[in-house]
CHARMM-style PDB file with segment names, atoms N, HN, CA, C and O in Angstrom:
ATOM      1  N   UNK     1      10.568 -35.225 -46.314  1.00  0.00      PROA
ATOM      2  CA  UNK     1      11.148 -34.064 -45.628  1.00  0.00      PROA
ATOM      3  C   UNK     1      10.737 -34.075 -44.145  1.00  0.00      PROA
ATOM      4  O   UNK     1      11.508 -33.450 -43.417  1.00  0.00      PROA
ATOM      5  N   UNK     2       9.726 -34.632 -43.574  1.00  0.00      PROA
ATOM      6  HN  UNK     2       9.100 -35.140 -44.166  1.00  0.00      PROA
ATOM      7  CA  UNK     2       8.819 -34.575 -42.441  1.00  0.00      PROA
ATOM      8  C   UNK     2       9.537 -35.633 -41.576  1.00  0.00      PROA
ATOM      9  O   UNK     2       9.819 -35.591 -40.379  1.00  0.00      PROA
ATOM     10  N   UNK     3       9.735 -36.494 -42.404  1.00  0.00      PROA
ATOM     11  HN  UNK     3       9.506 -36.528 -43.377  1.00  0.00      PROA
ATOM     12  CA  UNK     3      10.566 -37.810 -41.727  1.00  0.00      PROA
ATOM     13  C   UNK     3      11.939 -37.132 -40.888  1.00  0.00      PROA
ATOM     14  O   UNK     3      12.196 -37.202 -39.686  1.00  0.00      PROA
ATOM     15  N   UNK     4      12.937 -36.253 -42.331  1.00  0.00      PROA
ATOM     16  HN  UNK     4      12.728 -36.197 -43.307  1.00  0.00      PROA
ATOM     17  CA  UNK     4      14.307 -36.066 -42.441  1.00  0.00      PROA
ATOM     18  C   UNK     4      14.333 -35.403 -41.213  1.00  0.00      PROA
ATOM     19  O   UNK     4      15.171 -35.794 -40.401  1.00  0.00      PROA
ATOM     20  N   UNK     5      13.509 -34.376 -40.870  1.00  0.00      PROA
ATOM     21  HN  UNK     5      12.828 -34.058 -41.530  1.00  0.00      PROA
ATOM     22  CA  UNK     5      13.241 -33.144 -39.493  1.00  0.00      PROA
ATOM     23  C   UNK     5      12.647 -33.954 -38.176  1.00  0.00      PROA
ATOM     24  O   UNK     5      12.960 -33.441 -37.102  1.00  0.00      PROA
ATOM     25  N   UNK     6      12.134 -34.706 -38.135  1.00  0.00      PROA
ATOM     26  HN  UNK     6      11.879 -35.123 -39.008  1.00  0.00      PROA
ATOM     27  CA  UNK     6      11.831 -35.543 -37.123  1.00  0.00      PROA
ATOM     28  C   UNK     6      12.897 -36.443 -36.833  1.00  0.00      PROA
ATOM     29  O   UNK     6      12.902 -37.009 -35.740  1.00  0.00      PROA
ATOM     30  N   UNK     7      13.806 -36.653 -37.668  1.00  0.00      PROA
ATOM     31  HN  UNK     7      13.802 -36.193 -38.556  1.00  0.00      PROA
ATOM     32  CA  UNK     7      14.919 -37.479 -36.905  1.00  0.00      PROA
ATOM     33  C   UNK     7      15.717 -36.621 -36.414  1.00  0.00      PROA
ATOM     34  O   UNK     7      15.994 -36.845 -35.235  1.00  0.00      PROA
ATOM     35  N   UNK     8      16.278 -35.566 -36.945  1.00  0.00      PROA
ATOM     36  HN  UNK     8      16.054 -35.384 -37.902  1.00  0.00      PROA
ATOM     37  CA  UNK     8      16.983 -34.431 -36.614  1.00  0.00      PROA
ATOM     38  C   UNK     8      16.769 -33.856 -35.024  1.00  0.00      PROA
ATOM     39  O   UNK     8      17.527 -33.747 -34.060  1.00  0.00      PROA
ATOM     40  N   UNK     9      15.617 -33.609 -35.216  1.00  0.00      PROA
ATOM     41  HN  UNK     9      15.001 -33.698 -35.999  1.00  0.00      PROA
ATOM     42  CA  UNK     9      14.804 -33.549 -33.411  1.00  0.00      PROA
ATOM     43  C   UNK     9      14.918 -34.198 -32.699  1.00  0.00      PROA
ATOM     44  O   UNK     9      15.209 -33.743 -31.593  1.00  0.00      PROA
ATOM     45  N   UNK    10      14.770 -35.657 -32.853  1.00  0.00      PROA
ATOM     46  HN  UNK    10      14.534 -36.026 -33.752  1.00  0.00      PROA
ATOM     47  CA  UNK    10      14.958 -36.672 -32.329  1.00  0.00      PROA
ATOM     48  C   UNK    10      16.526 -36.740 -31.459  1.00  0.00      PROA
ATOM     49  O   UNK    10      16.764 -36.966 -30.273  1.00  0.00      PROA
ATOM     50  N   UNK    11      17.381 -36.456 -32.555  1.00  0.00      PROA
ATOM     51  HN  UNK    11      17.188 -36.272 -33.519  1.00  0.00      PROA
ATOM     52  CA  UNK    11      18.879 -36.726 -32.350  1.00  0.00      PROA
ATOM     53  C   UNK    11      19.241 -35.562 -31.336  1.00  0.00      PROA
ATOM     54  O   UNK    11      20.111 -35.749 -30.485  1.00  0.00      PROA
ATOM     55  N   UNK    12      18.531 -34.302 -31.444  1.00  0.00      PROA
ATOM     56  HN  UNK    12      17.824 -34.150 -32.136  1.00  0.00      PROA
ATOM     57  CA  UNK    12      19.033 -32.930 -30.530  1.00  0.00      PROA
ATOM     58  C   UNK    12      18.334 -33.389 -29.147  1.00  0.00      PROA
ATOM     59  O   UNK    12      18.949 -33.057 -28.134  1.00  0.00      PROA
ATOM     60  N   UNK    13      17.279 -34.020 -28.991  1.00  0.00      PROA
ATOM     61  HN  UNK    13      16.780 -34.289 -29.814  1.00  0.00      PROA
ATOM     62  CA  UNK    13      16.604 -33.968 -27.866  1.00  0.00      PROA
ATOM     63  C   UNK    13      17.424 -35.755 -27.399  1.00  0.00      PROA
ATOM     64  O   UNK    13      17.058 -35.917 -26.234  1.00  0.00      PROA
ATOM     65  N   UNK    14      17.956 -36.526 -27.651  1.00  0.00      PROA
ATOM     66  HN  UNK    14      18.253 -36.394 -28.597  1.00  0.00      PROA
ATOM     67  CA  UNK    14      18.698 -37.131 -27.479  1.00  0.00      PROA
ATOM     68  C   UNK    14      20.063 -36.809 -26.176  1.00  0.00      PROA
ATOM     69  O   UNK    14      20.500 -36.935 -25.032  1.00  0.00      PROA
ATOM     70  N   UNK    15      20.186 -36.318 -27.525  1.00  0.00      PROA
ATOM     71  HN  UNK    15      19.831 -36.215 -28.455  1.00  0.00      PROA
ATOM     72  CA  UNK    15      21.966 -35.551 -27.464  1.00  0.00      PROA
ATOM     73  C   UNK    15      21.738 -34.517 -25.980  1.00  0.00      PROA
ATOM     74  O   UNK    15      22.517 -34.356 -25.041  1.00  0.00      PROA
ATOM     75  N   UNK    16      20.112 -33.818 -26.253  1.00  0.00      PROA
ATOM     76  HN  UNK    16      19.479 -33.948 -27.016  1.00  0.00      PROA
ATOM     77  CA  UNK    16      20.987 -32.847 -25.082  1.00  0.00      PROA
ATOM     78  C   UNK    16      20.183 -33.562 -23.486  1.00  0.00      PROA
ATOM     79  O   UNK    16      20.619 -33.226 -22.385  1.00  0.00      PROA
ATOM     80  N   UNK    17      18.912 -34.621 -23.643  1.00  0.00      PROA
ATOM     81  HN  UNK    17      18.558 -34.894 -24.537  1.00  0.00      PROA
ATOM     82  CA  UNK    17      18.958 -35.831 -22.453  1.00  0.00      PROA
ATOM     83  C   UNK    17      20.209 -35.969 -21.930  1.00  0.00      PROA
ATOM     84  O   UNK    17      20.649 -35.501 -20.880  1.00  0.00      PROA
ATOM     85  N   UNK    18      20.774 -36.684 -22.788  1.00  0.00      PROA
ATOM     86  HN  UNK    18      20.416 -37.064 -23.640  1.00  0.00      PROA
ATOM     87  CA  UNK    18      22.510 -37.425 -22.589  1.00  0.00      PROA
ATOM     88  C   UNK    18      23.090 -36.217 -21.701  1.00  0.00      PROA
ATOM     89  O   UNK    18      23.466 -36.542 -20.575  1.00  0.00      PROA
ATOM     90  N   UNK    19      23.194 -35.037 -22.016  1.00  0.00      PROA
ATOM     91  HN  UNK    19      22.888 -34.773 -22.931  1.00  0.00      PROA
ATOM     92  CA  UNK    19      24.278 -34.046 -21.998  1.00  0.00      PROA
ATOM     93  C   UNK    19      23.382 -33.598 -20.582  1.00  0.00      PROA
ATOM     94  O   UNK    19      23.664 -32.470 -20.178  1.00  0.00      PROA
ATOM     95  N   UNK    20      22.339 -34.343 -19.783  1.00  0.00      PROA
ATOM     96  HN  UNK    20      22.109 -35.259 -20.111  1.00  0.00      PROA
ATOM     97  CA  UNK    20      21.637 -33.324 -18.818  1.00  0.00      PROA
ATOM     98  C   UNK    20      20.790 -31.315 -19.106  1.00  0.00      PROA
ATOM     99  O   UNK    20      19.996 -30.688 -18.405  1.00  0.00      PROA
ATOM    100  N   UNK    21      21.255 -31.073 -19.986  1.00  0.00      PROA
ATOM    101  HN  UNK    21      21.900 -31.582 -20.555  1.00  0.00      PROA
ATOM    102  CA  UNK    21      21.211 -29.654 -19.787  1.00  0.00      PROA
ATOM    103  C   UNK    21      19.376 -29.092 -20.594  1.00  0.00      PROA
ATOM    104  O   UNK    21      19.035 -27.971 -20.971  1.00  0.00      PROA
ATOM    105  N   UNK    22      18.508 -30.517 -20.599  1.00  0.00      PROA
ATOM    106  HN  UNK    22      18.785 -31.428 -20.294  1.00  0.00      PROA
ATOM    107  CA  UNK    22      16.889 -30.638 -20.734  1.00  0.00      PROA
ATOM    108  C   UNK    22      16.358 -29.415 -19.756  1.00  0.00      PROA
ATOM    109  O   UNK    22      16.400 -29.429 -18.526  1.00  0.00      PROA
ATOM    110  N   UNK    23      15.715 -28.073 -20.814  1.00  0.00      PROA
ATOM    111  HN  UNK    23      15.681 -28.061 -21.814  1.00  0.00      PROA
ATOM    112  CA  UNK    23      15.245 -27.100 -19.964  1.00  0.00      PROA
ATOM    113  C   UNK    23      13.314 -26.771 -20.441  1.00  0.00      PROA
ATOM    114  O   UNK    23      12.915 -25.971 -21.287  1.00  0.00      PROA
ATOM    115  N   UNK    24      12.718 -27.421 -19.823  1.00  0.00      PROA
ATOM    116  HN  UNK    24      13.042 -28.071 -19.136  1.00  0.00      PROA
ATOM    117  CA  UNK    24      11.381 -27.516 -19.969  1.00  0.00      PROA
ATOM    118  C   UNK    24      10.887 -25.660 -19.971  1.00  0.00      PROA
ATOM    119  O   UNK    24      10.023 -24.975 -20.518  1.00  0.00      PROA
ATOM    120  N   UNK    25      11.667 -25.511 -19.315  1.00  0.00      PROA
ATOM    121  HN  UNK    25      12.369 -26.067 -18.871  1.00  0.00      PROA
ATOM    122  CA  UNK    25      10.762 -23.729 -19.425  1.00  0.00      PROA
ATOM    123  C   UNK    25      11.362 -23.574 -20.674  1.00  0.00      PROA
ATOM    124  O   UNK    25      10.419 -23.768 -21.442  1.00  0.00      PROA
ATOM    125  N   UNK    26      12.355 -23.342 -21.356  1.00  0.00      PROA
ATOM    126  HN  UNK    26      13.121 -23.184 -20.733  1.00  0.00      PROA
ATOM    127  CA  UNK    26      12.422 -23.240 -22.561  1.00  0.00      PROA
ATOM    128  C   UNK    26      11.808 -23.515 -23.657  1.00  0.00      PROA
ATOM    129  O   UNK    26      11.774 -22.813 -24.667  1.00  0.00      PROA
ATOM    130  N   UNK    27      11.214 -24.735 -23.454  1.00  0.00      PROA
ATOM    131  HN  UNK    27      11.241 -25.305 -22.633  1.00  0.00      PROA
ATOM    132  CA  UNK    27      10.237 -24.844 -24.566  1.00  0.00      PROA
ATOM    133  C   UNK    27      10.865 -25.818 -25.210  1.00  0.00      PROA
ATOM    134  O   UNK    27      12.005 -26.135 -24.868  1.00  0.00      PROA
ATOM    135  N   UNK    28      10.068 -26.587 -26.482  1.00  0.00      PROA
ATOM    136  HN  UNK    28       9.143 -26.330 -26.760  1.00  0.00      PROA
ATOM    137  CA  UNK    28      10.502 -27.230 -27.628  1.00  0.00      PROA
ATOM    138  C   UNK    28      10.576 -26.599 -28.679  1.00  0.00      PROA
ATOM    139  O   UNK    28       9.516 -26.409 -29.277  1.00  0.00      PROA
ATOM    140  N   UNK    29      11.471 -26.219 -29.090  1.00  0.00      PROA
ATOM    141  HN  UNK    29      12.331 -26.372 -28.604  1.00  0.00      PROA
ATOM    142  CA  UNK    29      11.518 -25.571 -30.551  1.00  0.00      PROA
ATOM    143  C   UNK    29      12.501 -26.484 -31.807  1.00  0.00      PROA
ATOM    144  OT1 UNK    29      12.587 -26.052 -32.957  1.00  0.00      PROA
TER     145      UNK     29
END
């Protein structure tokens, strides 16, 4: 399950690199 959610993260923090719109004051959630 730890794996399945770490790729998932992986793929959003990807996706939104790609997409520019990376907002550090926001946080990682």
């Amino acid at each position: 399950m730890g794996a399945h959610n770490a790729y998932h993260i992986g793929q959003i923090l990807y996706v939104r690199k790609l997409e520019g719109v990376w907002d550090p004051s926001k946080g990682v959630k």
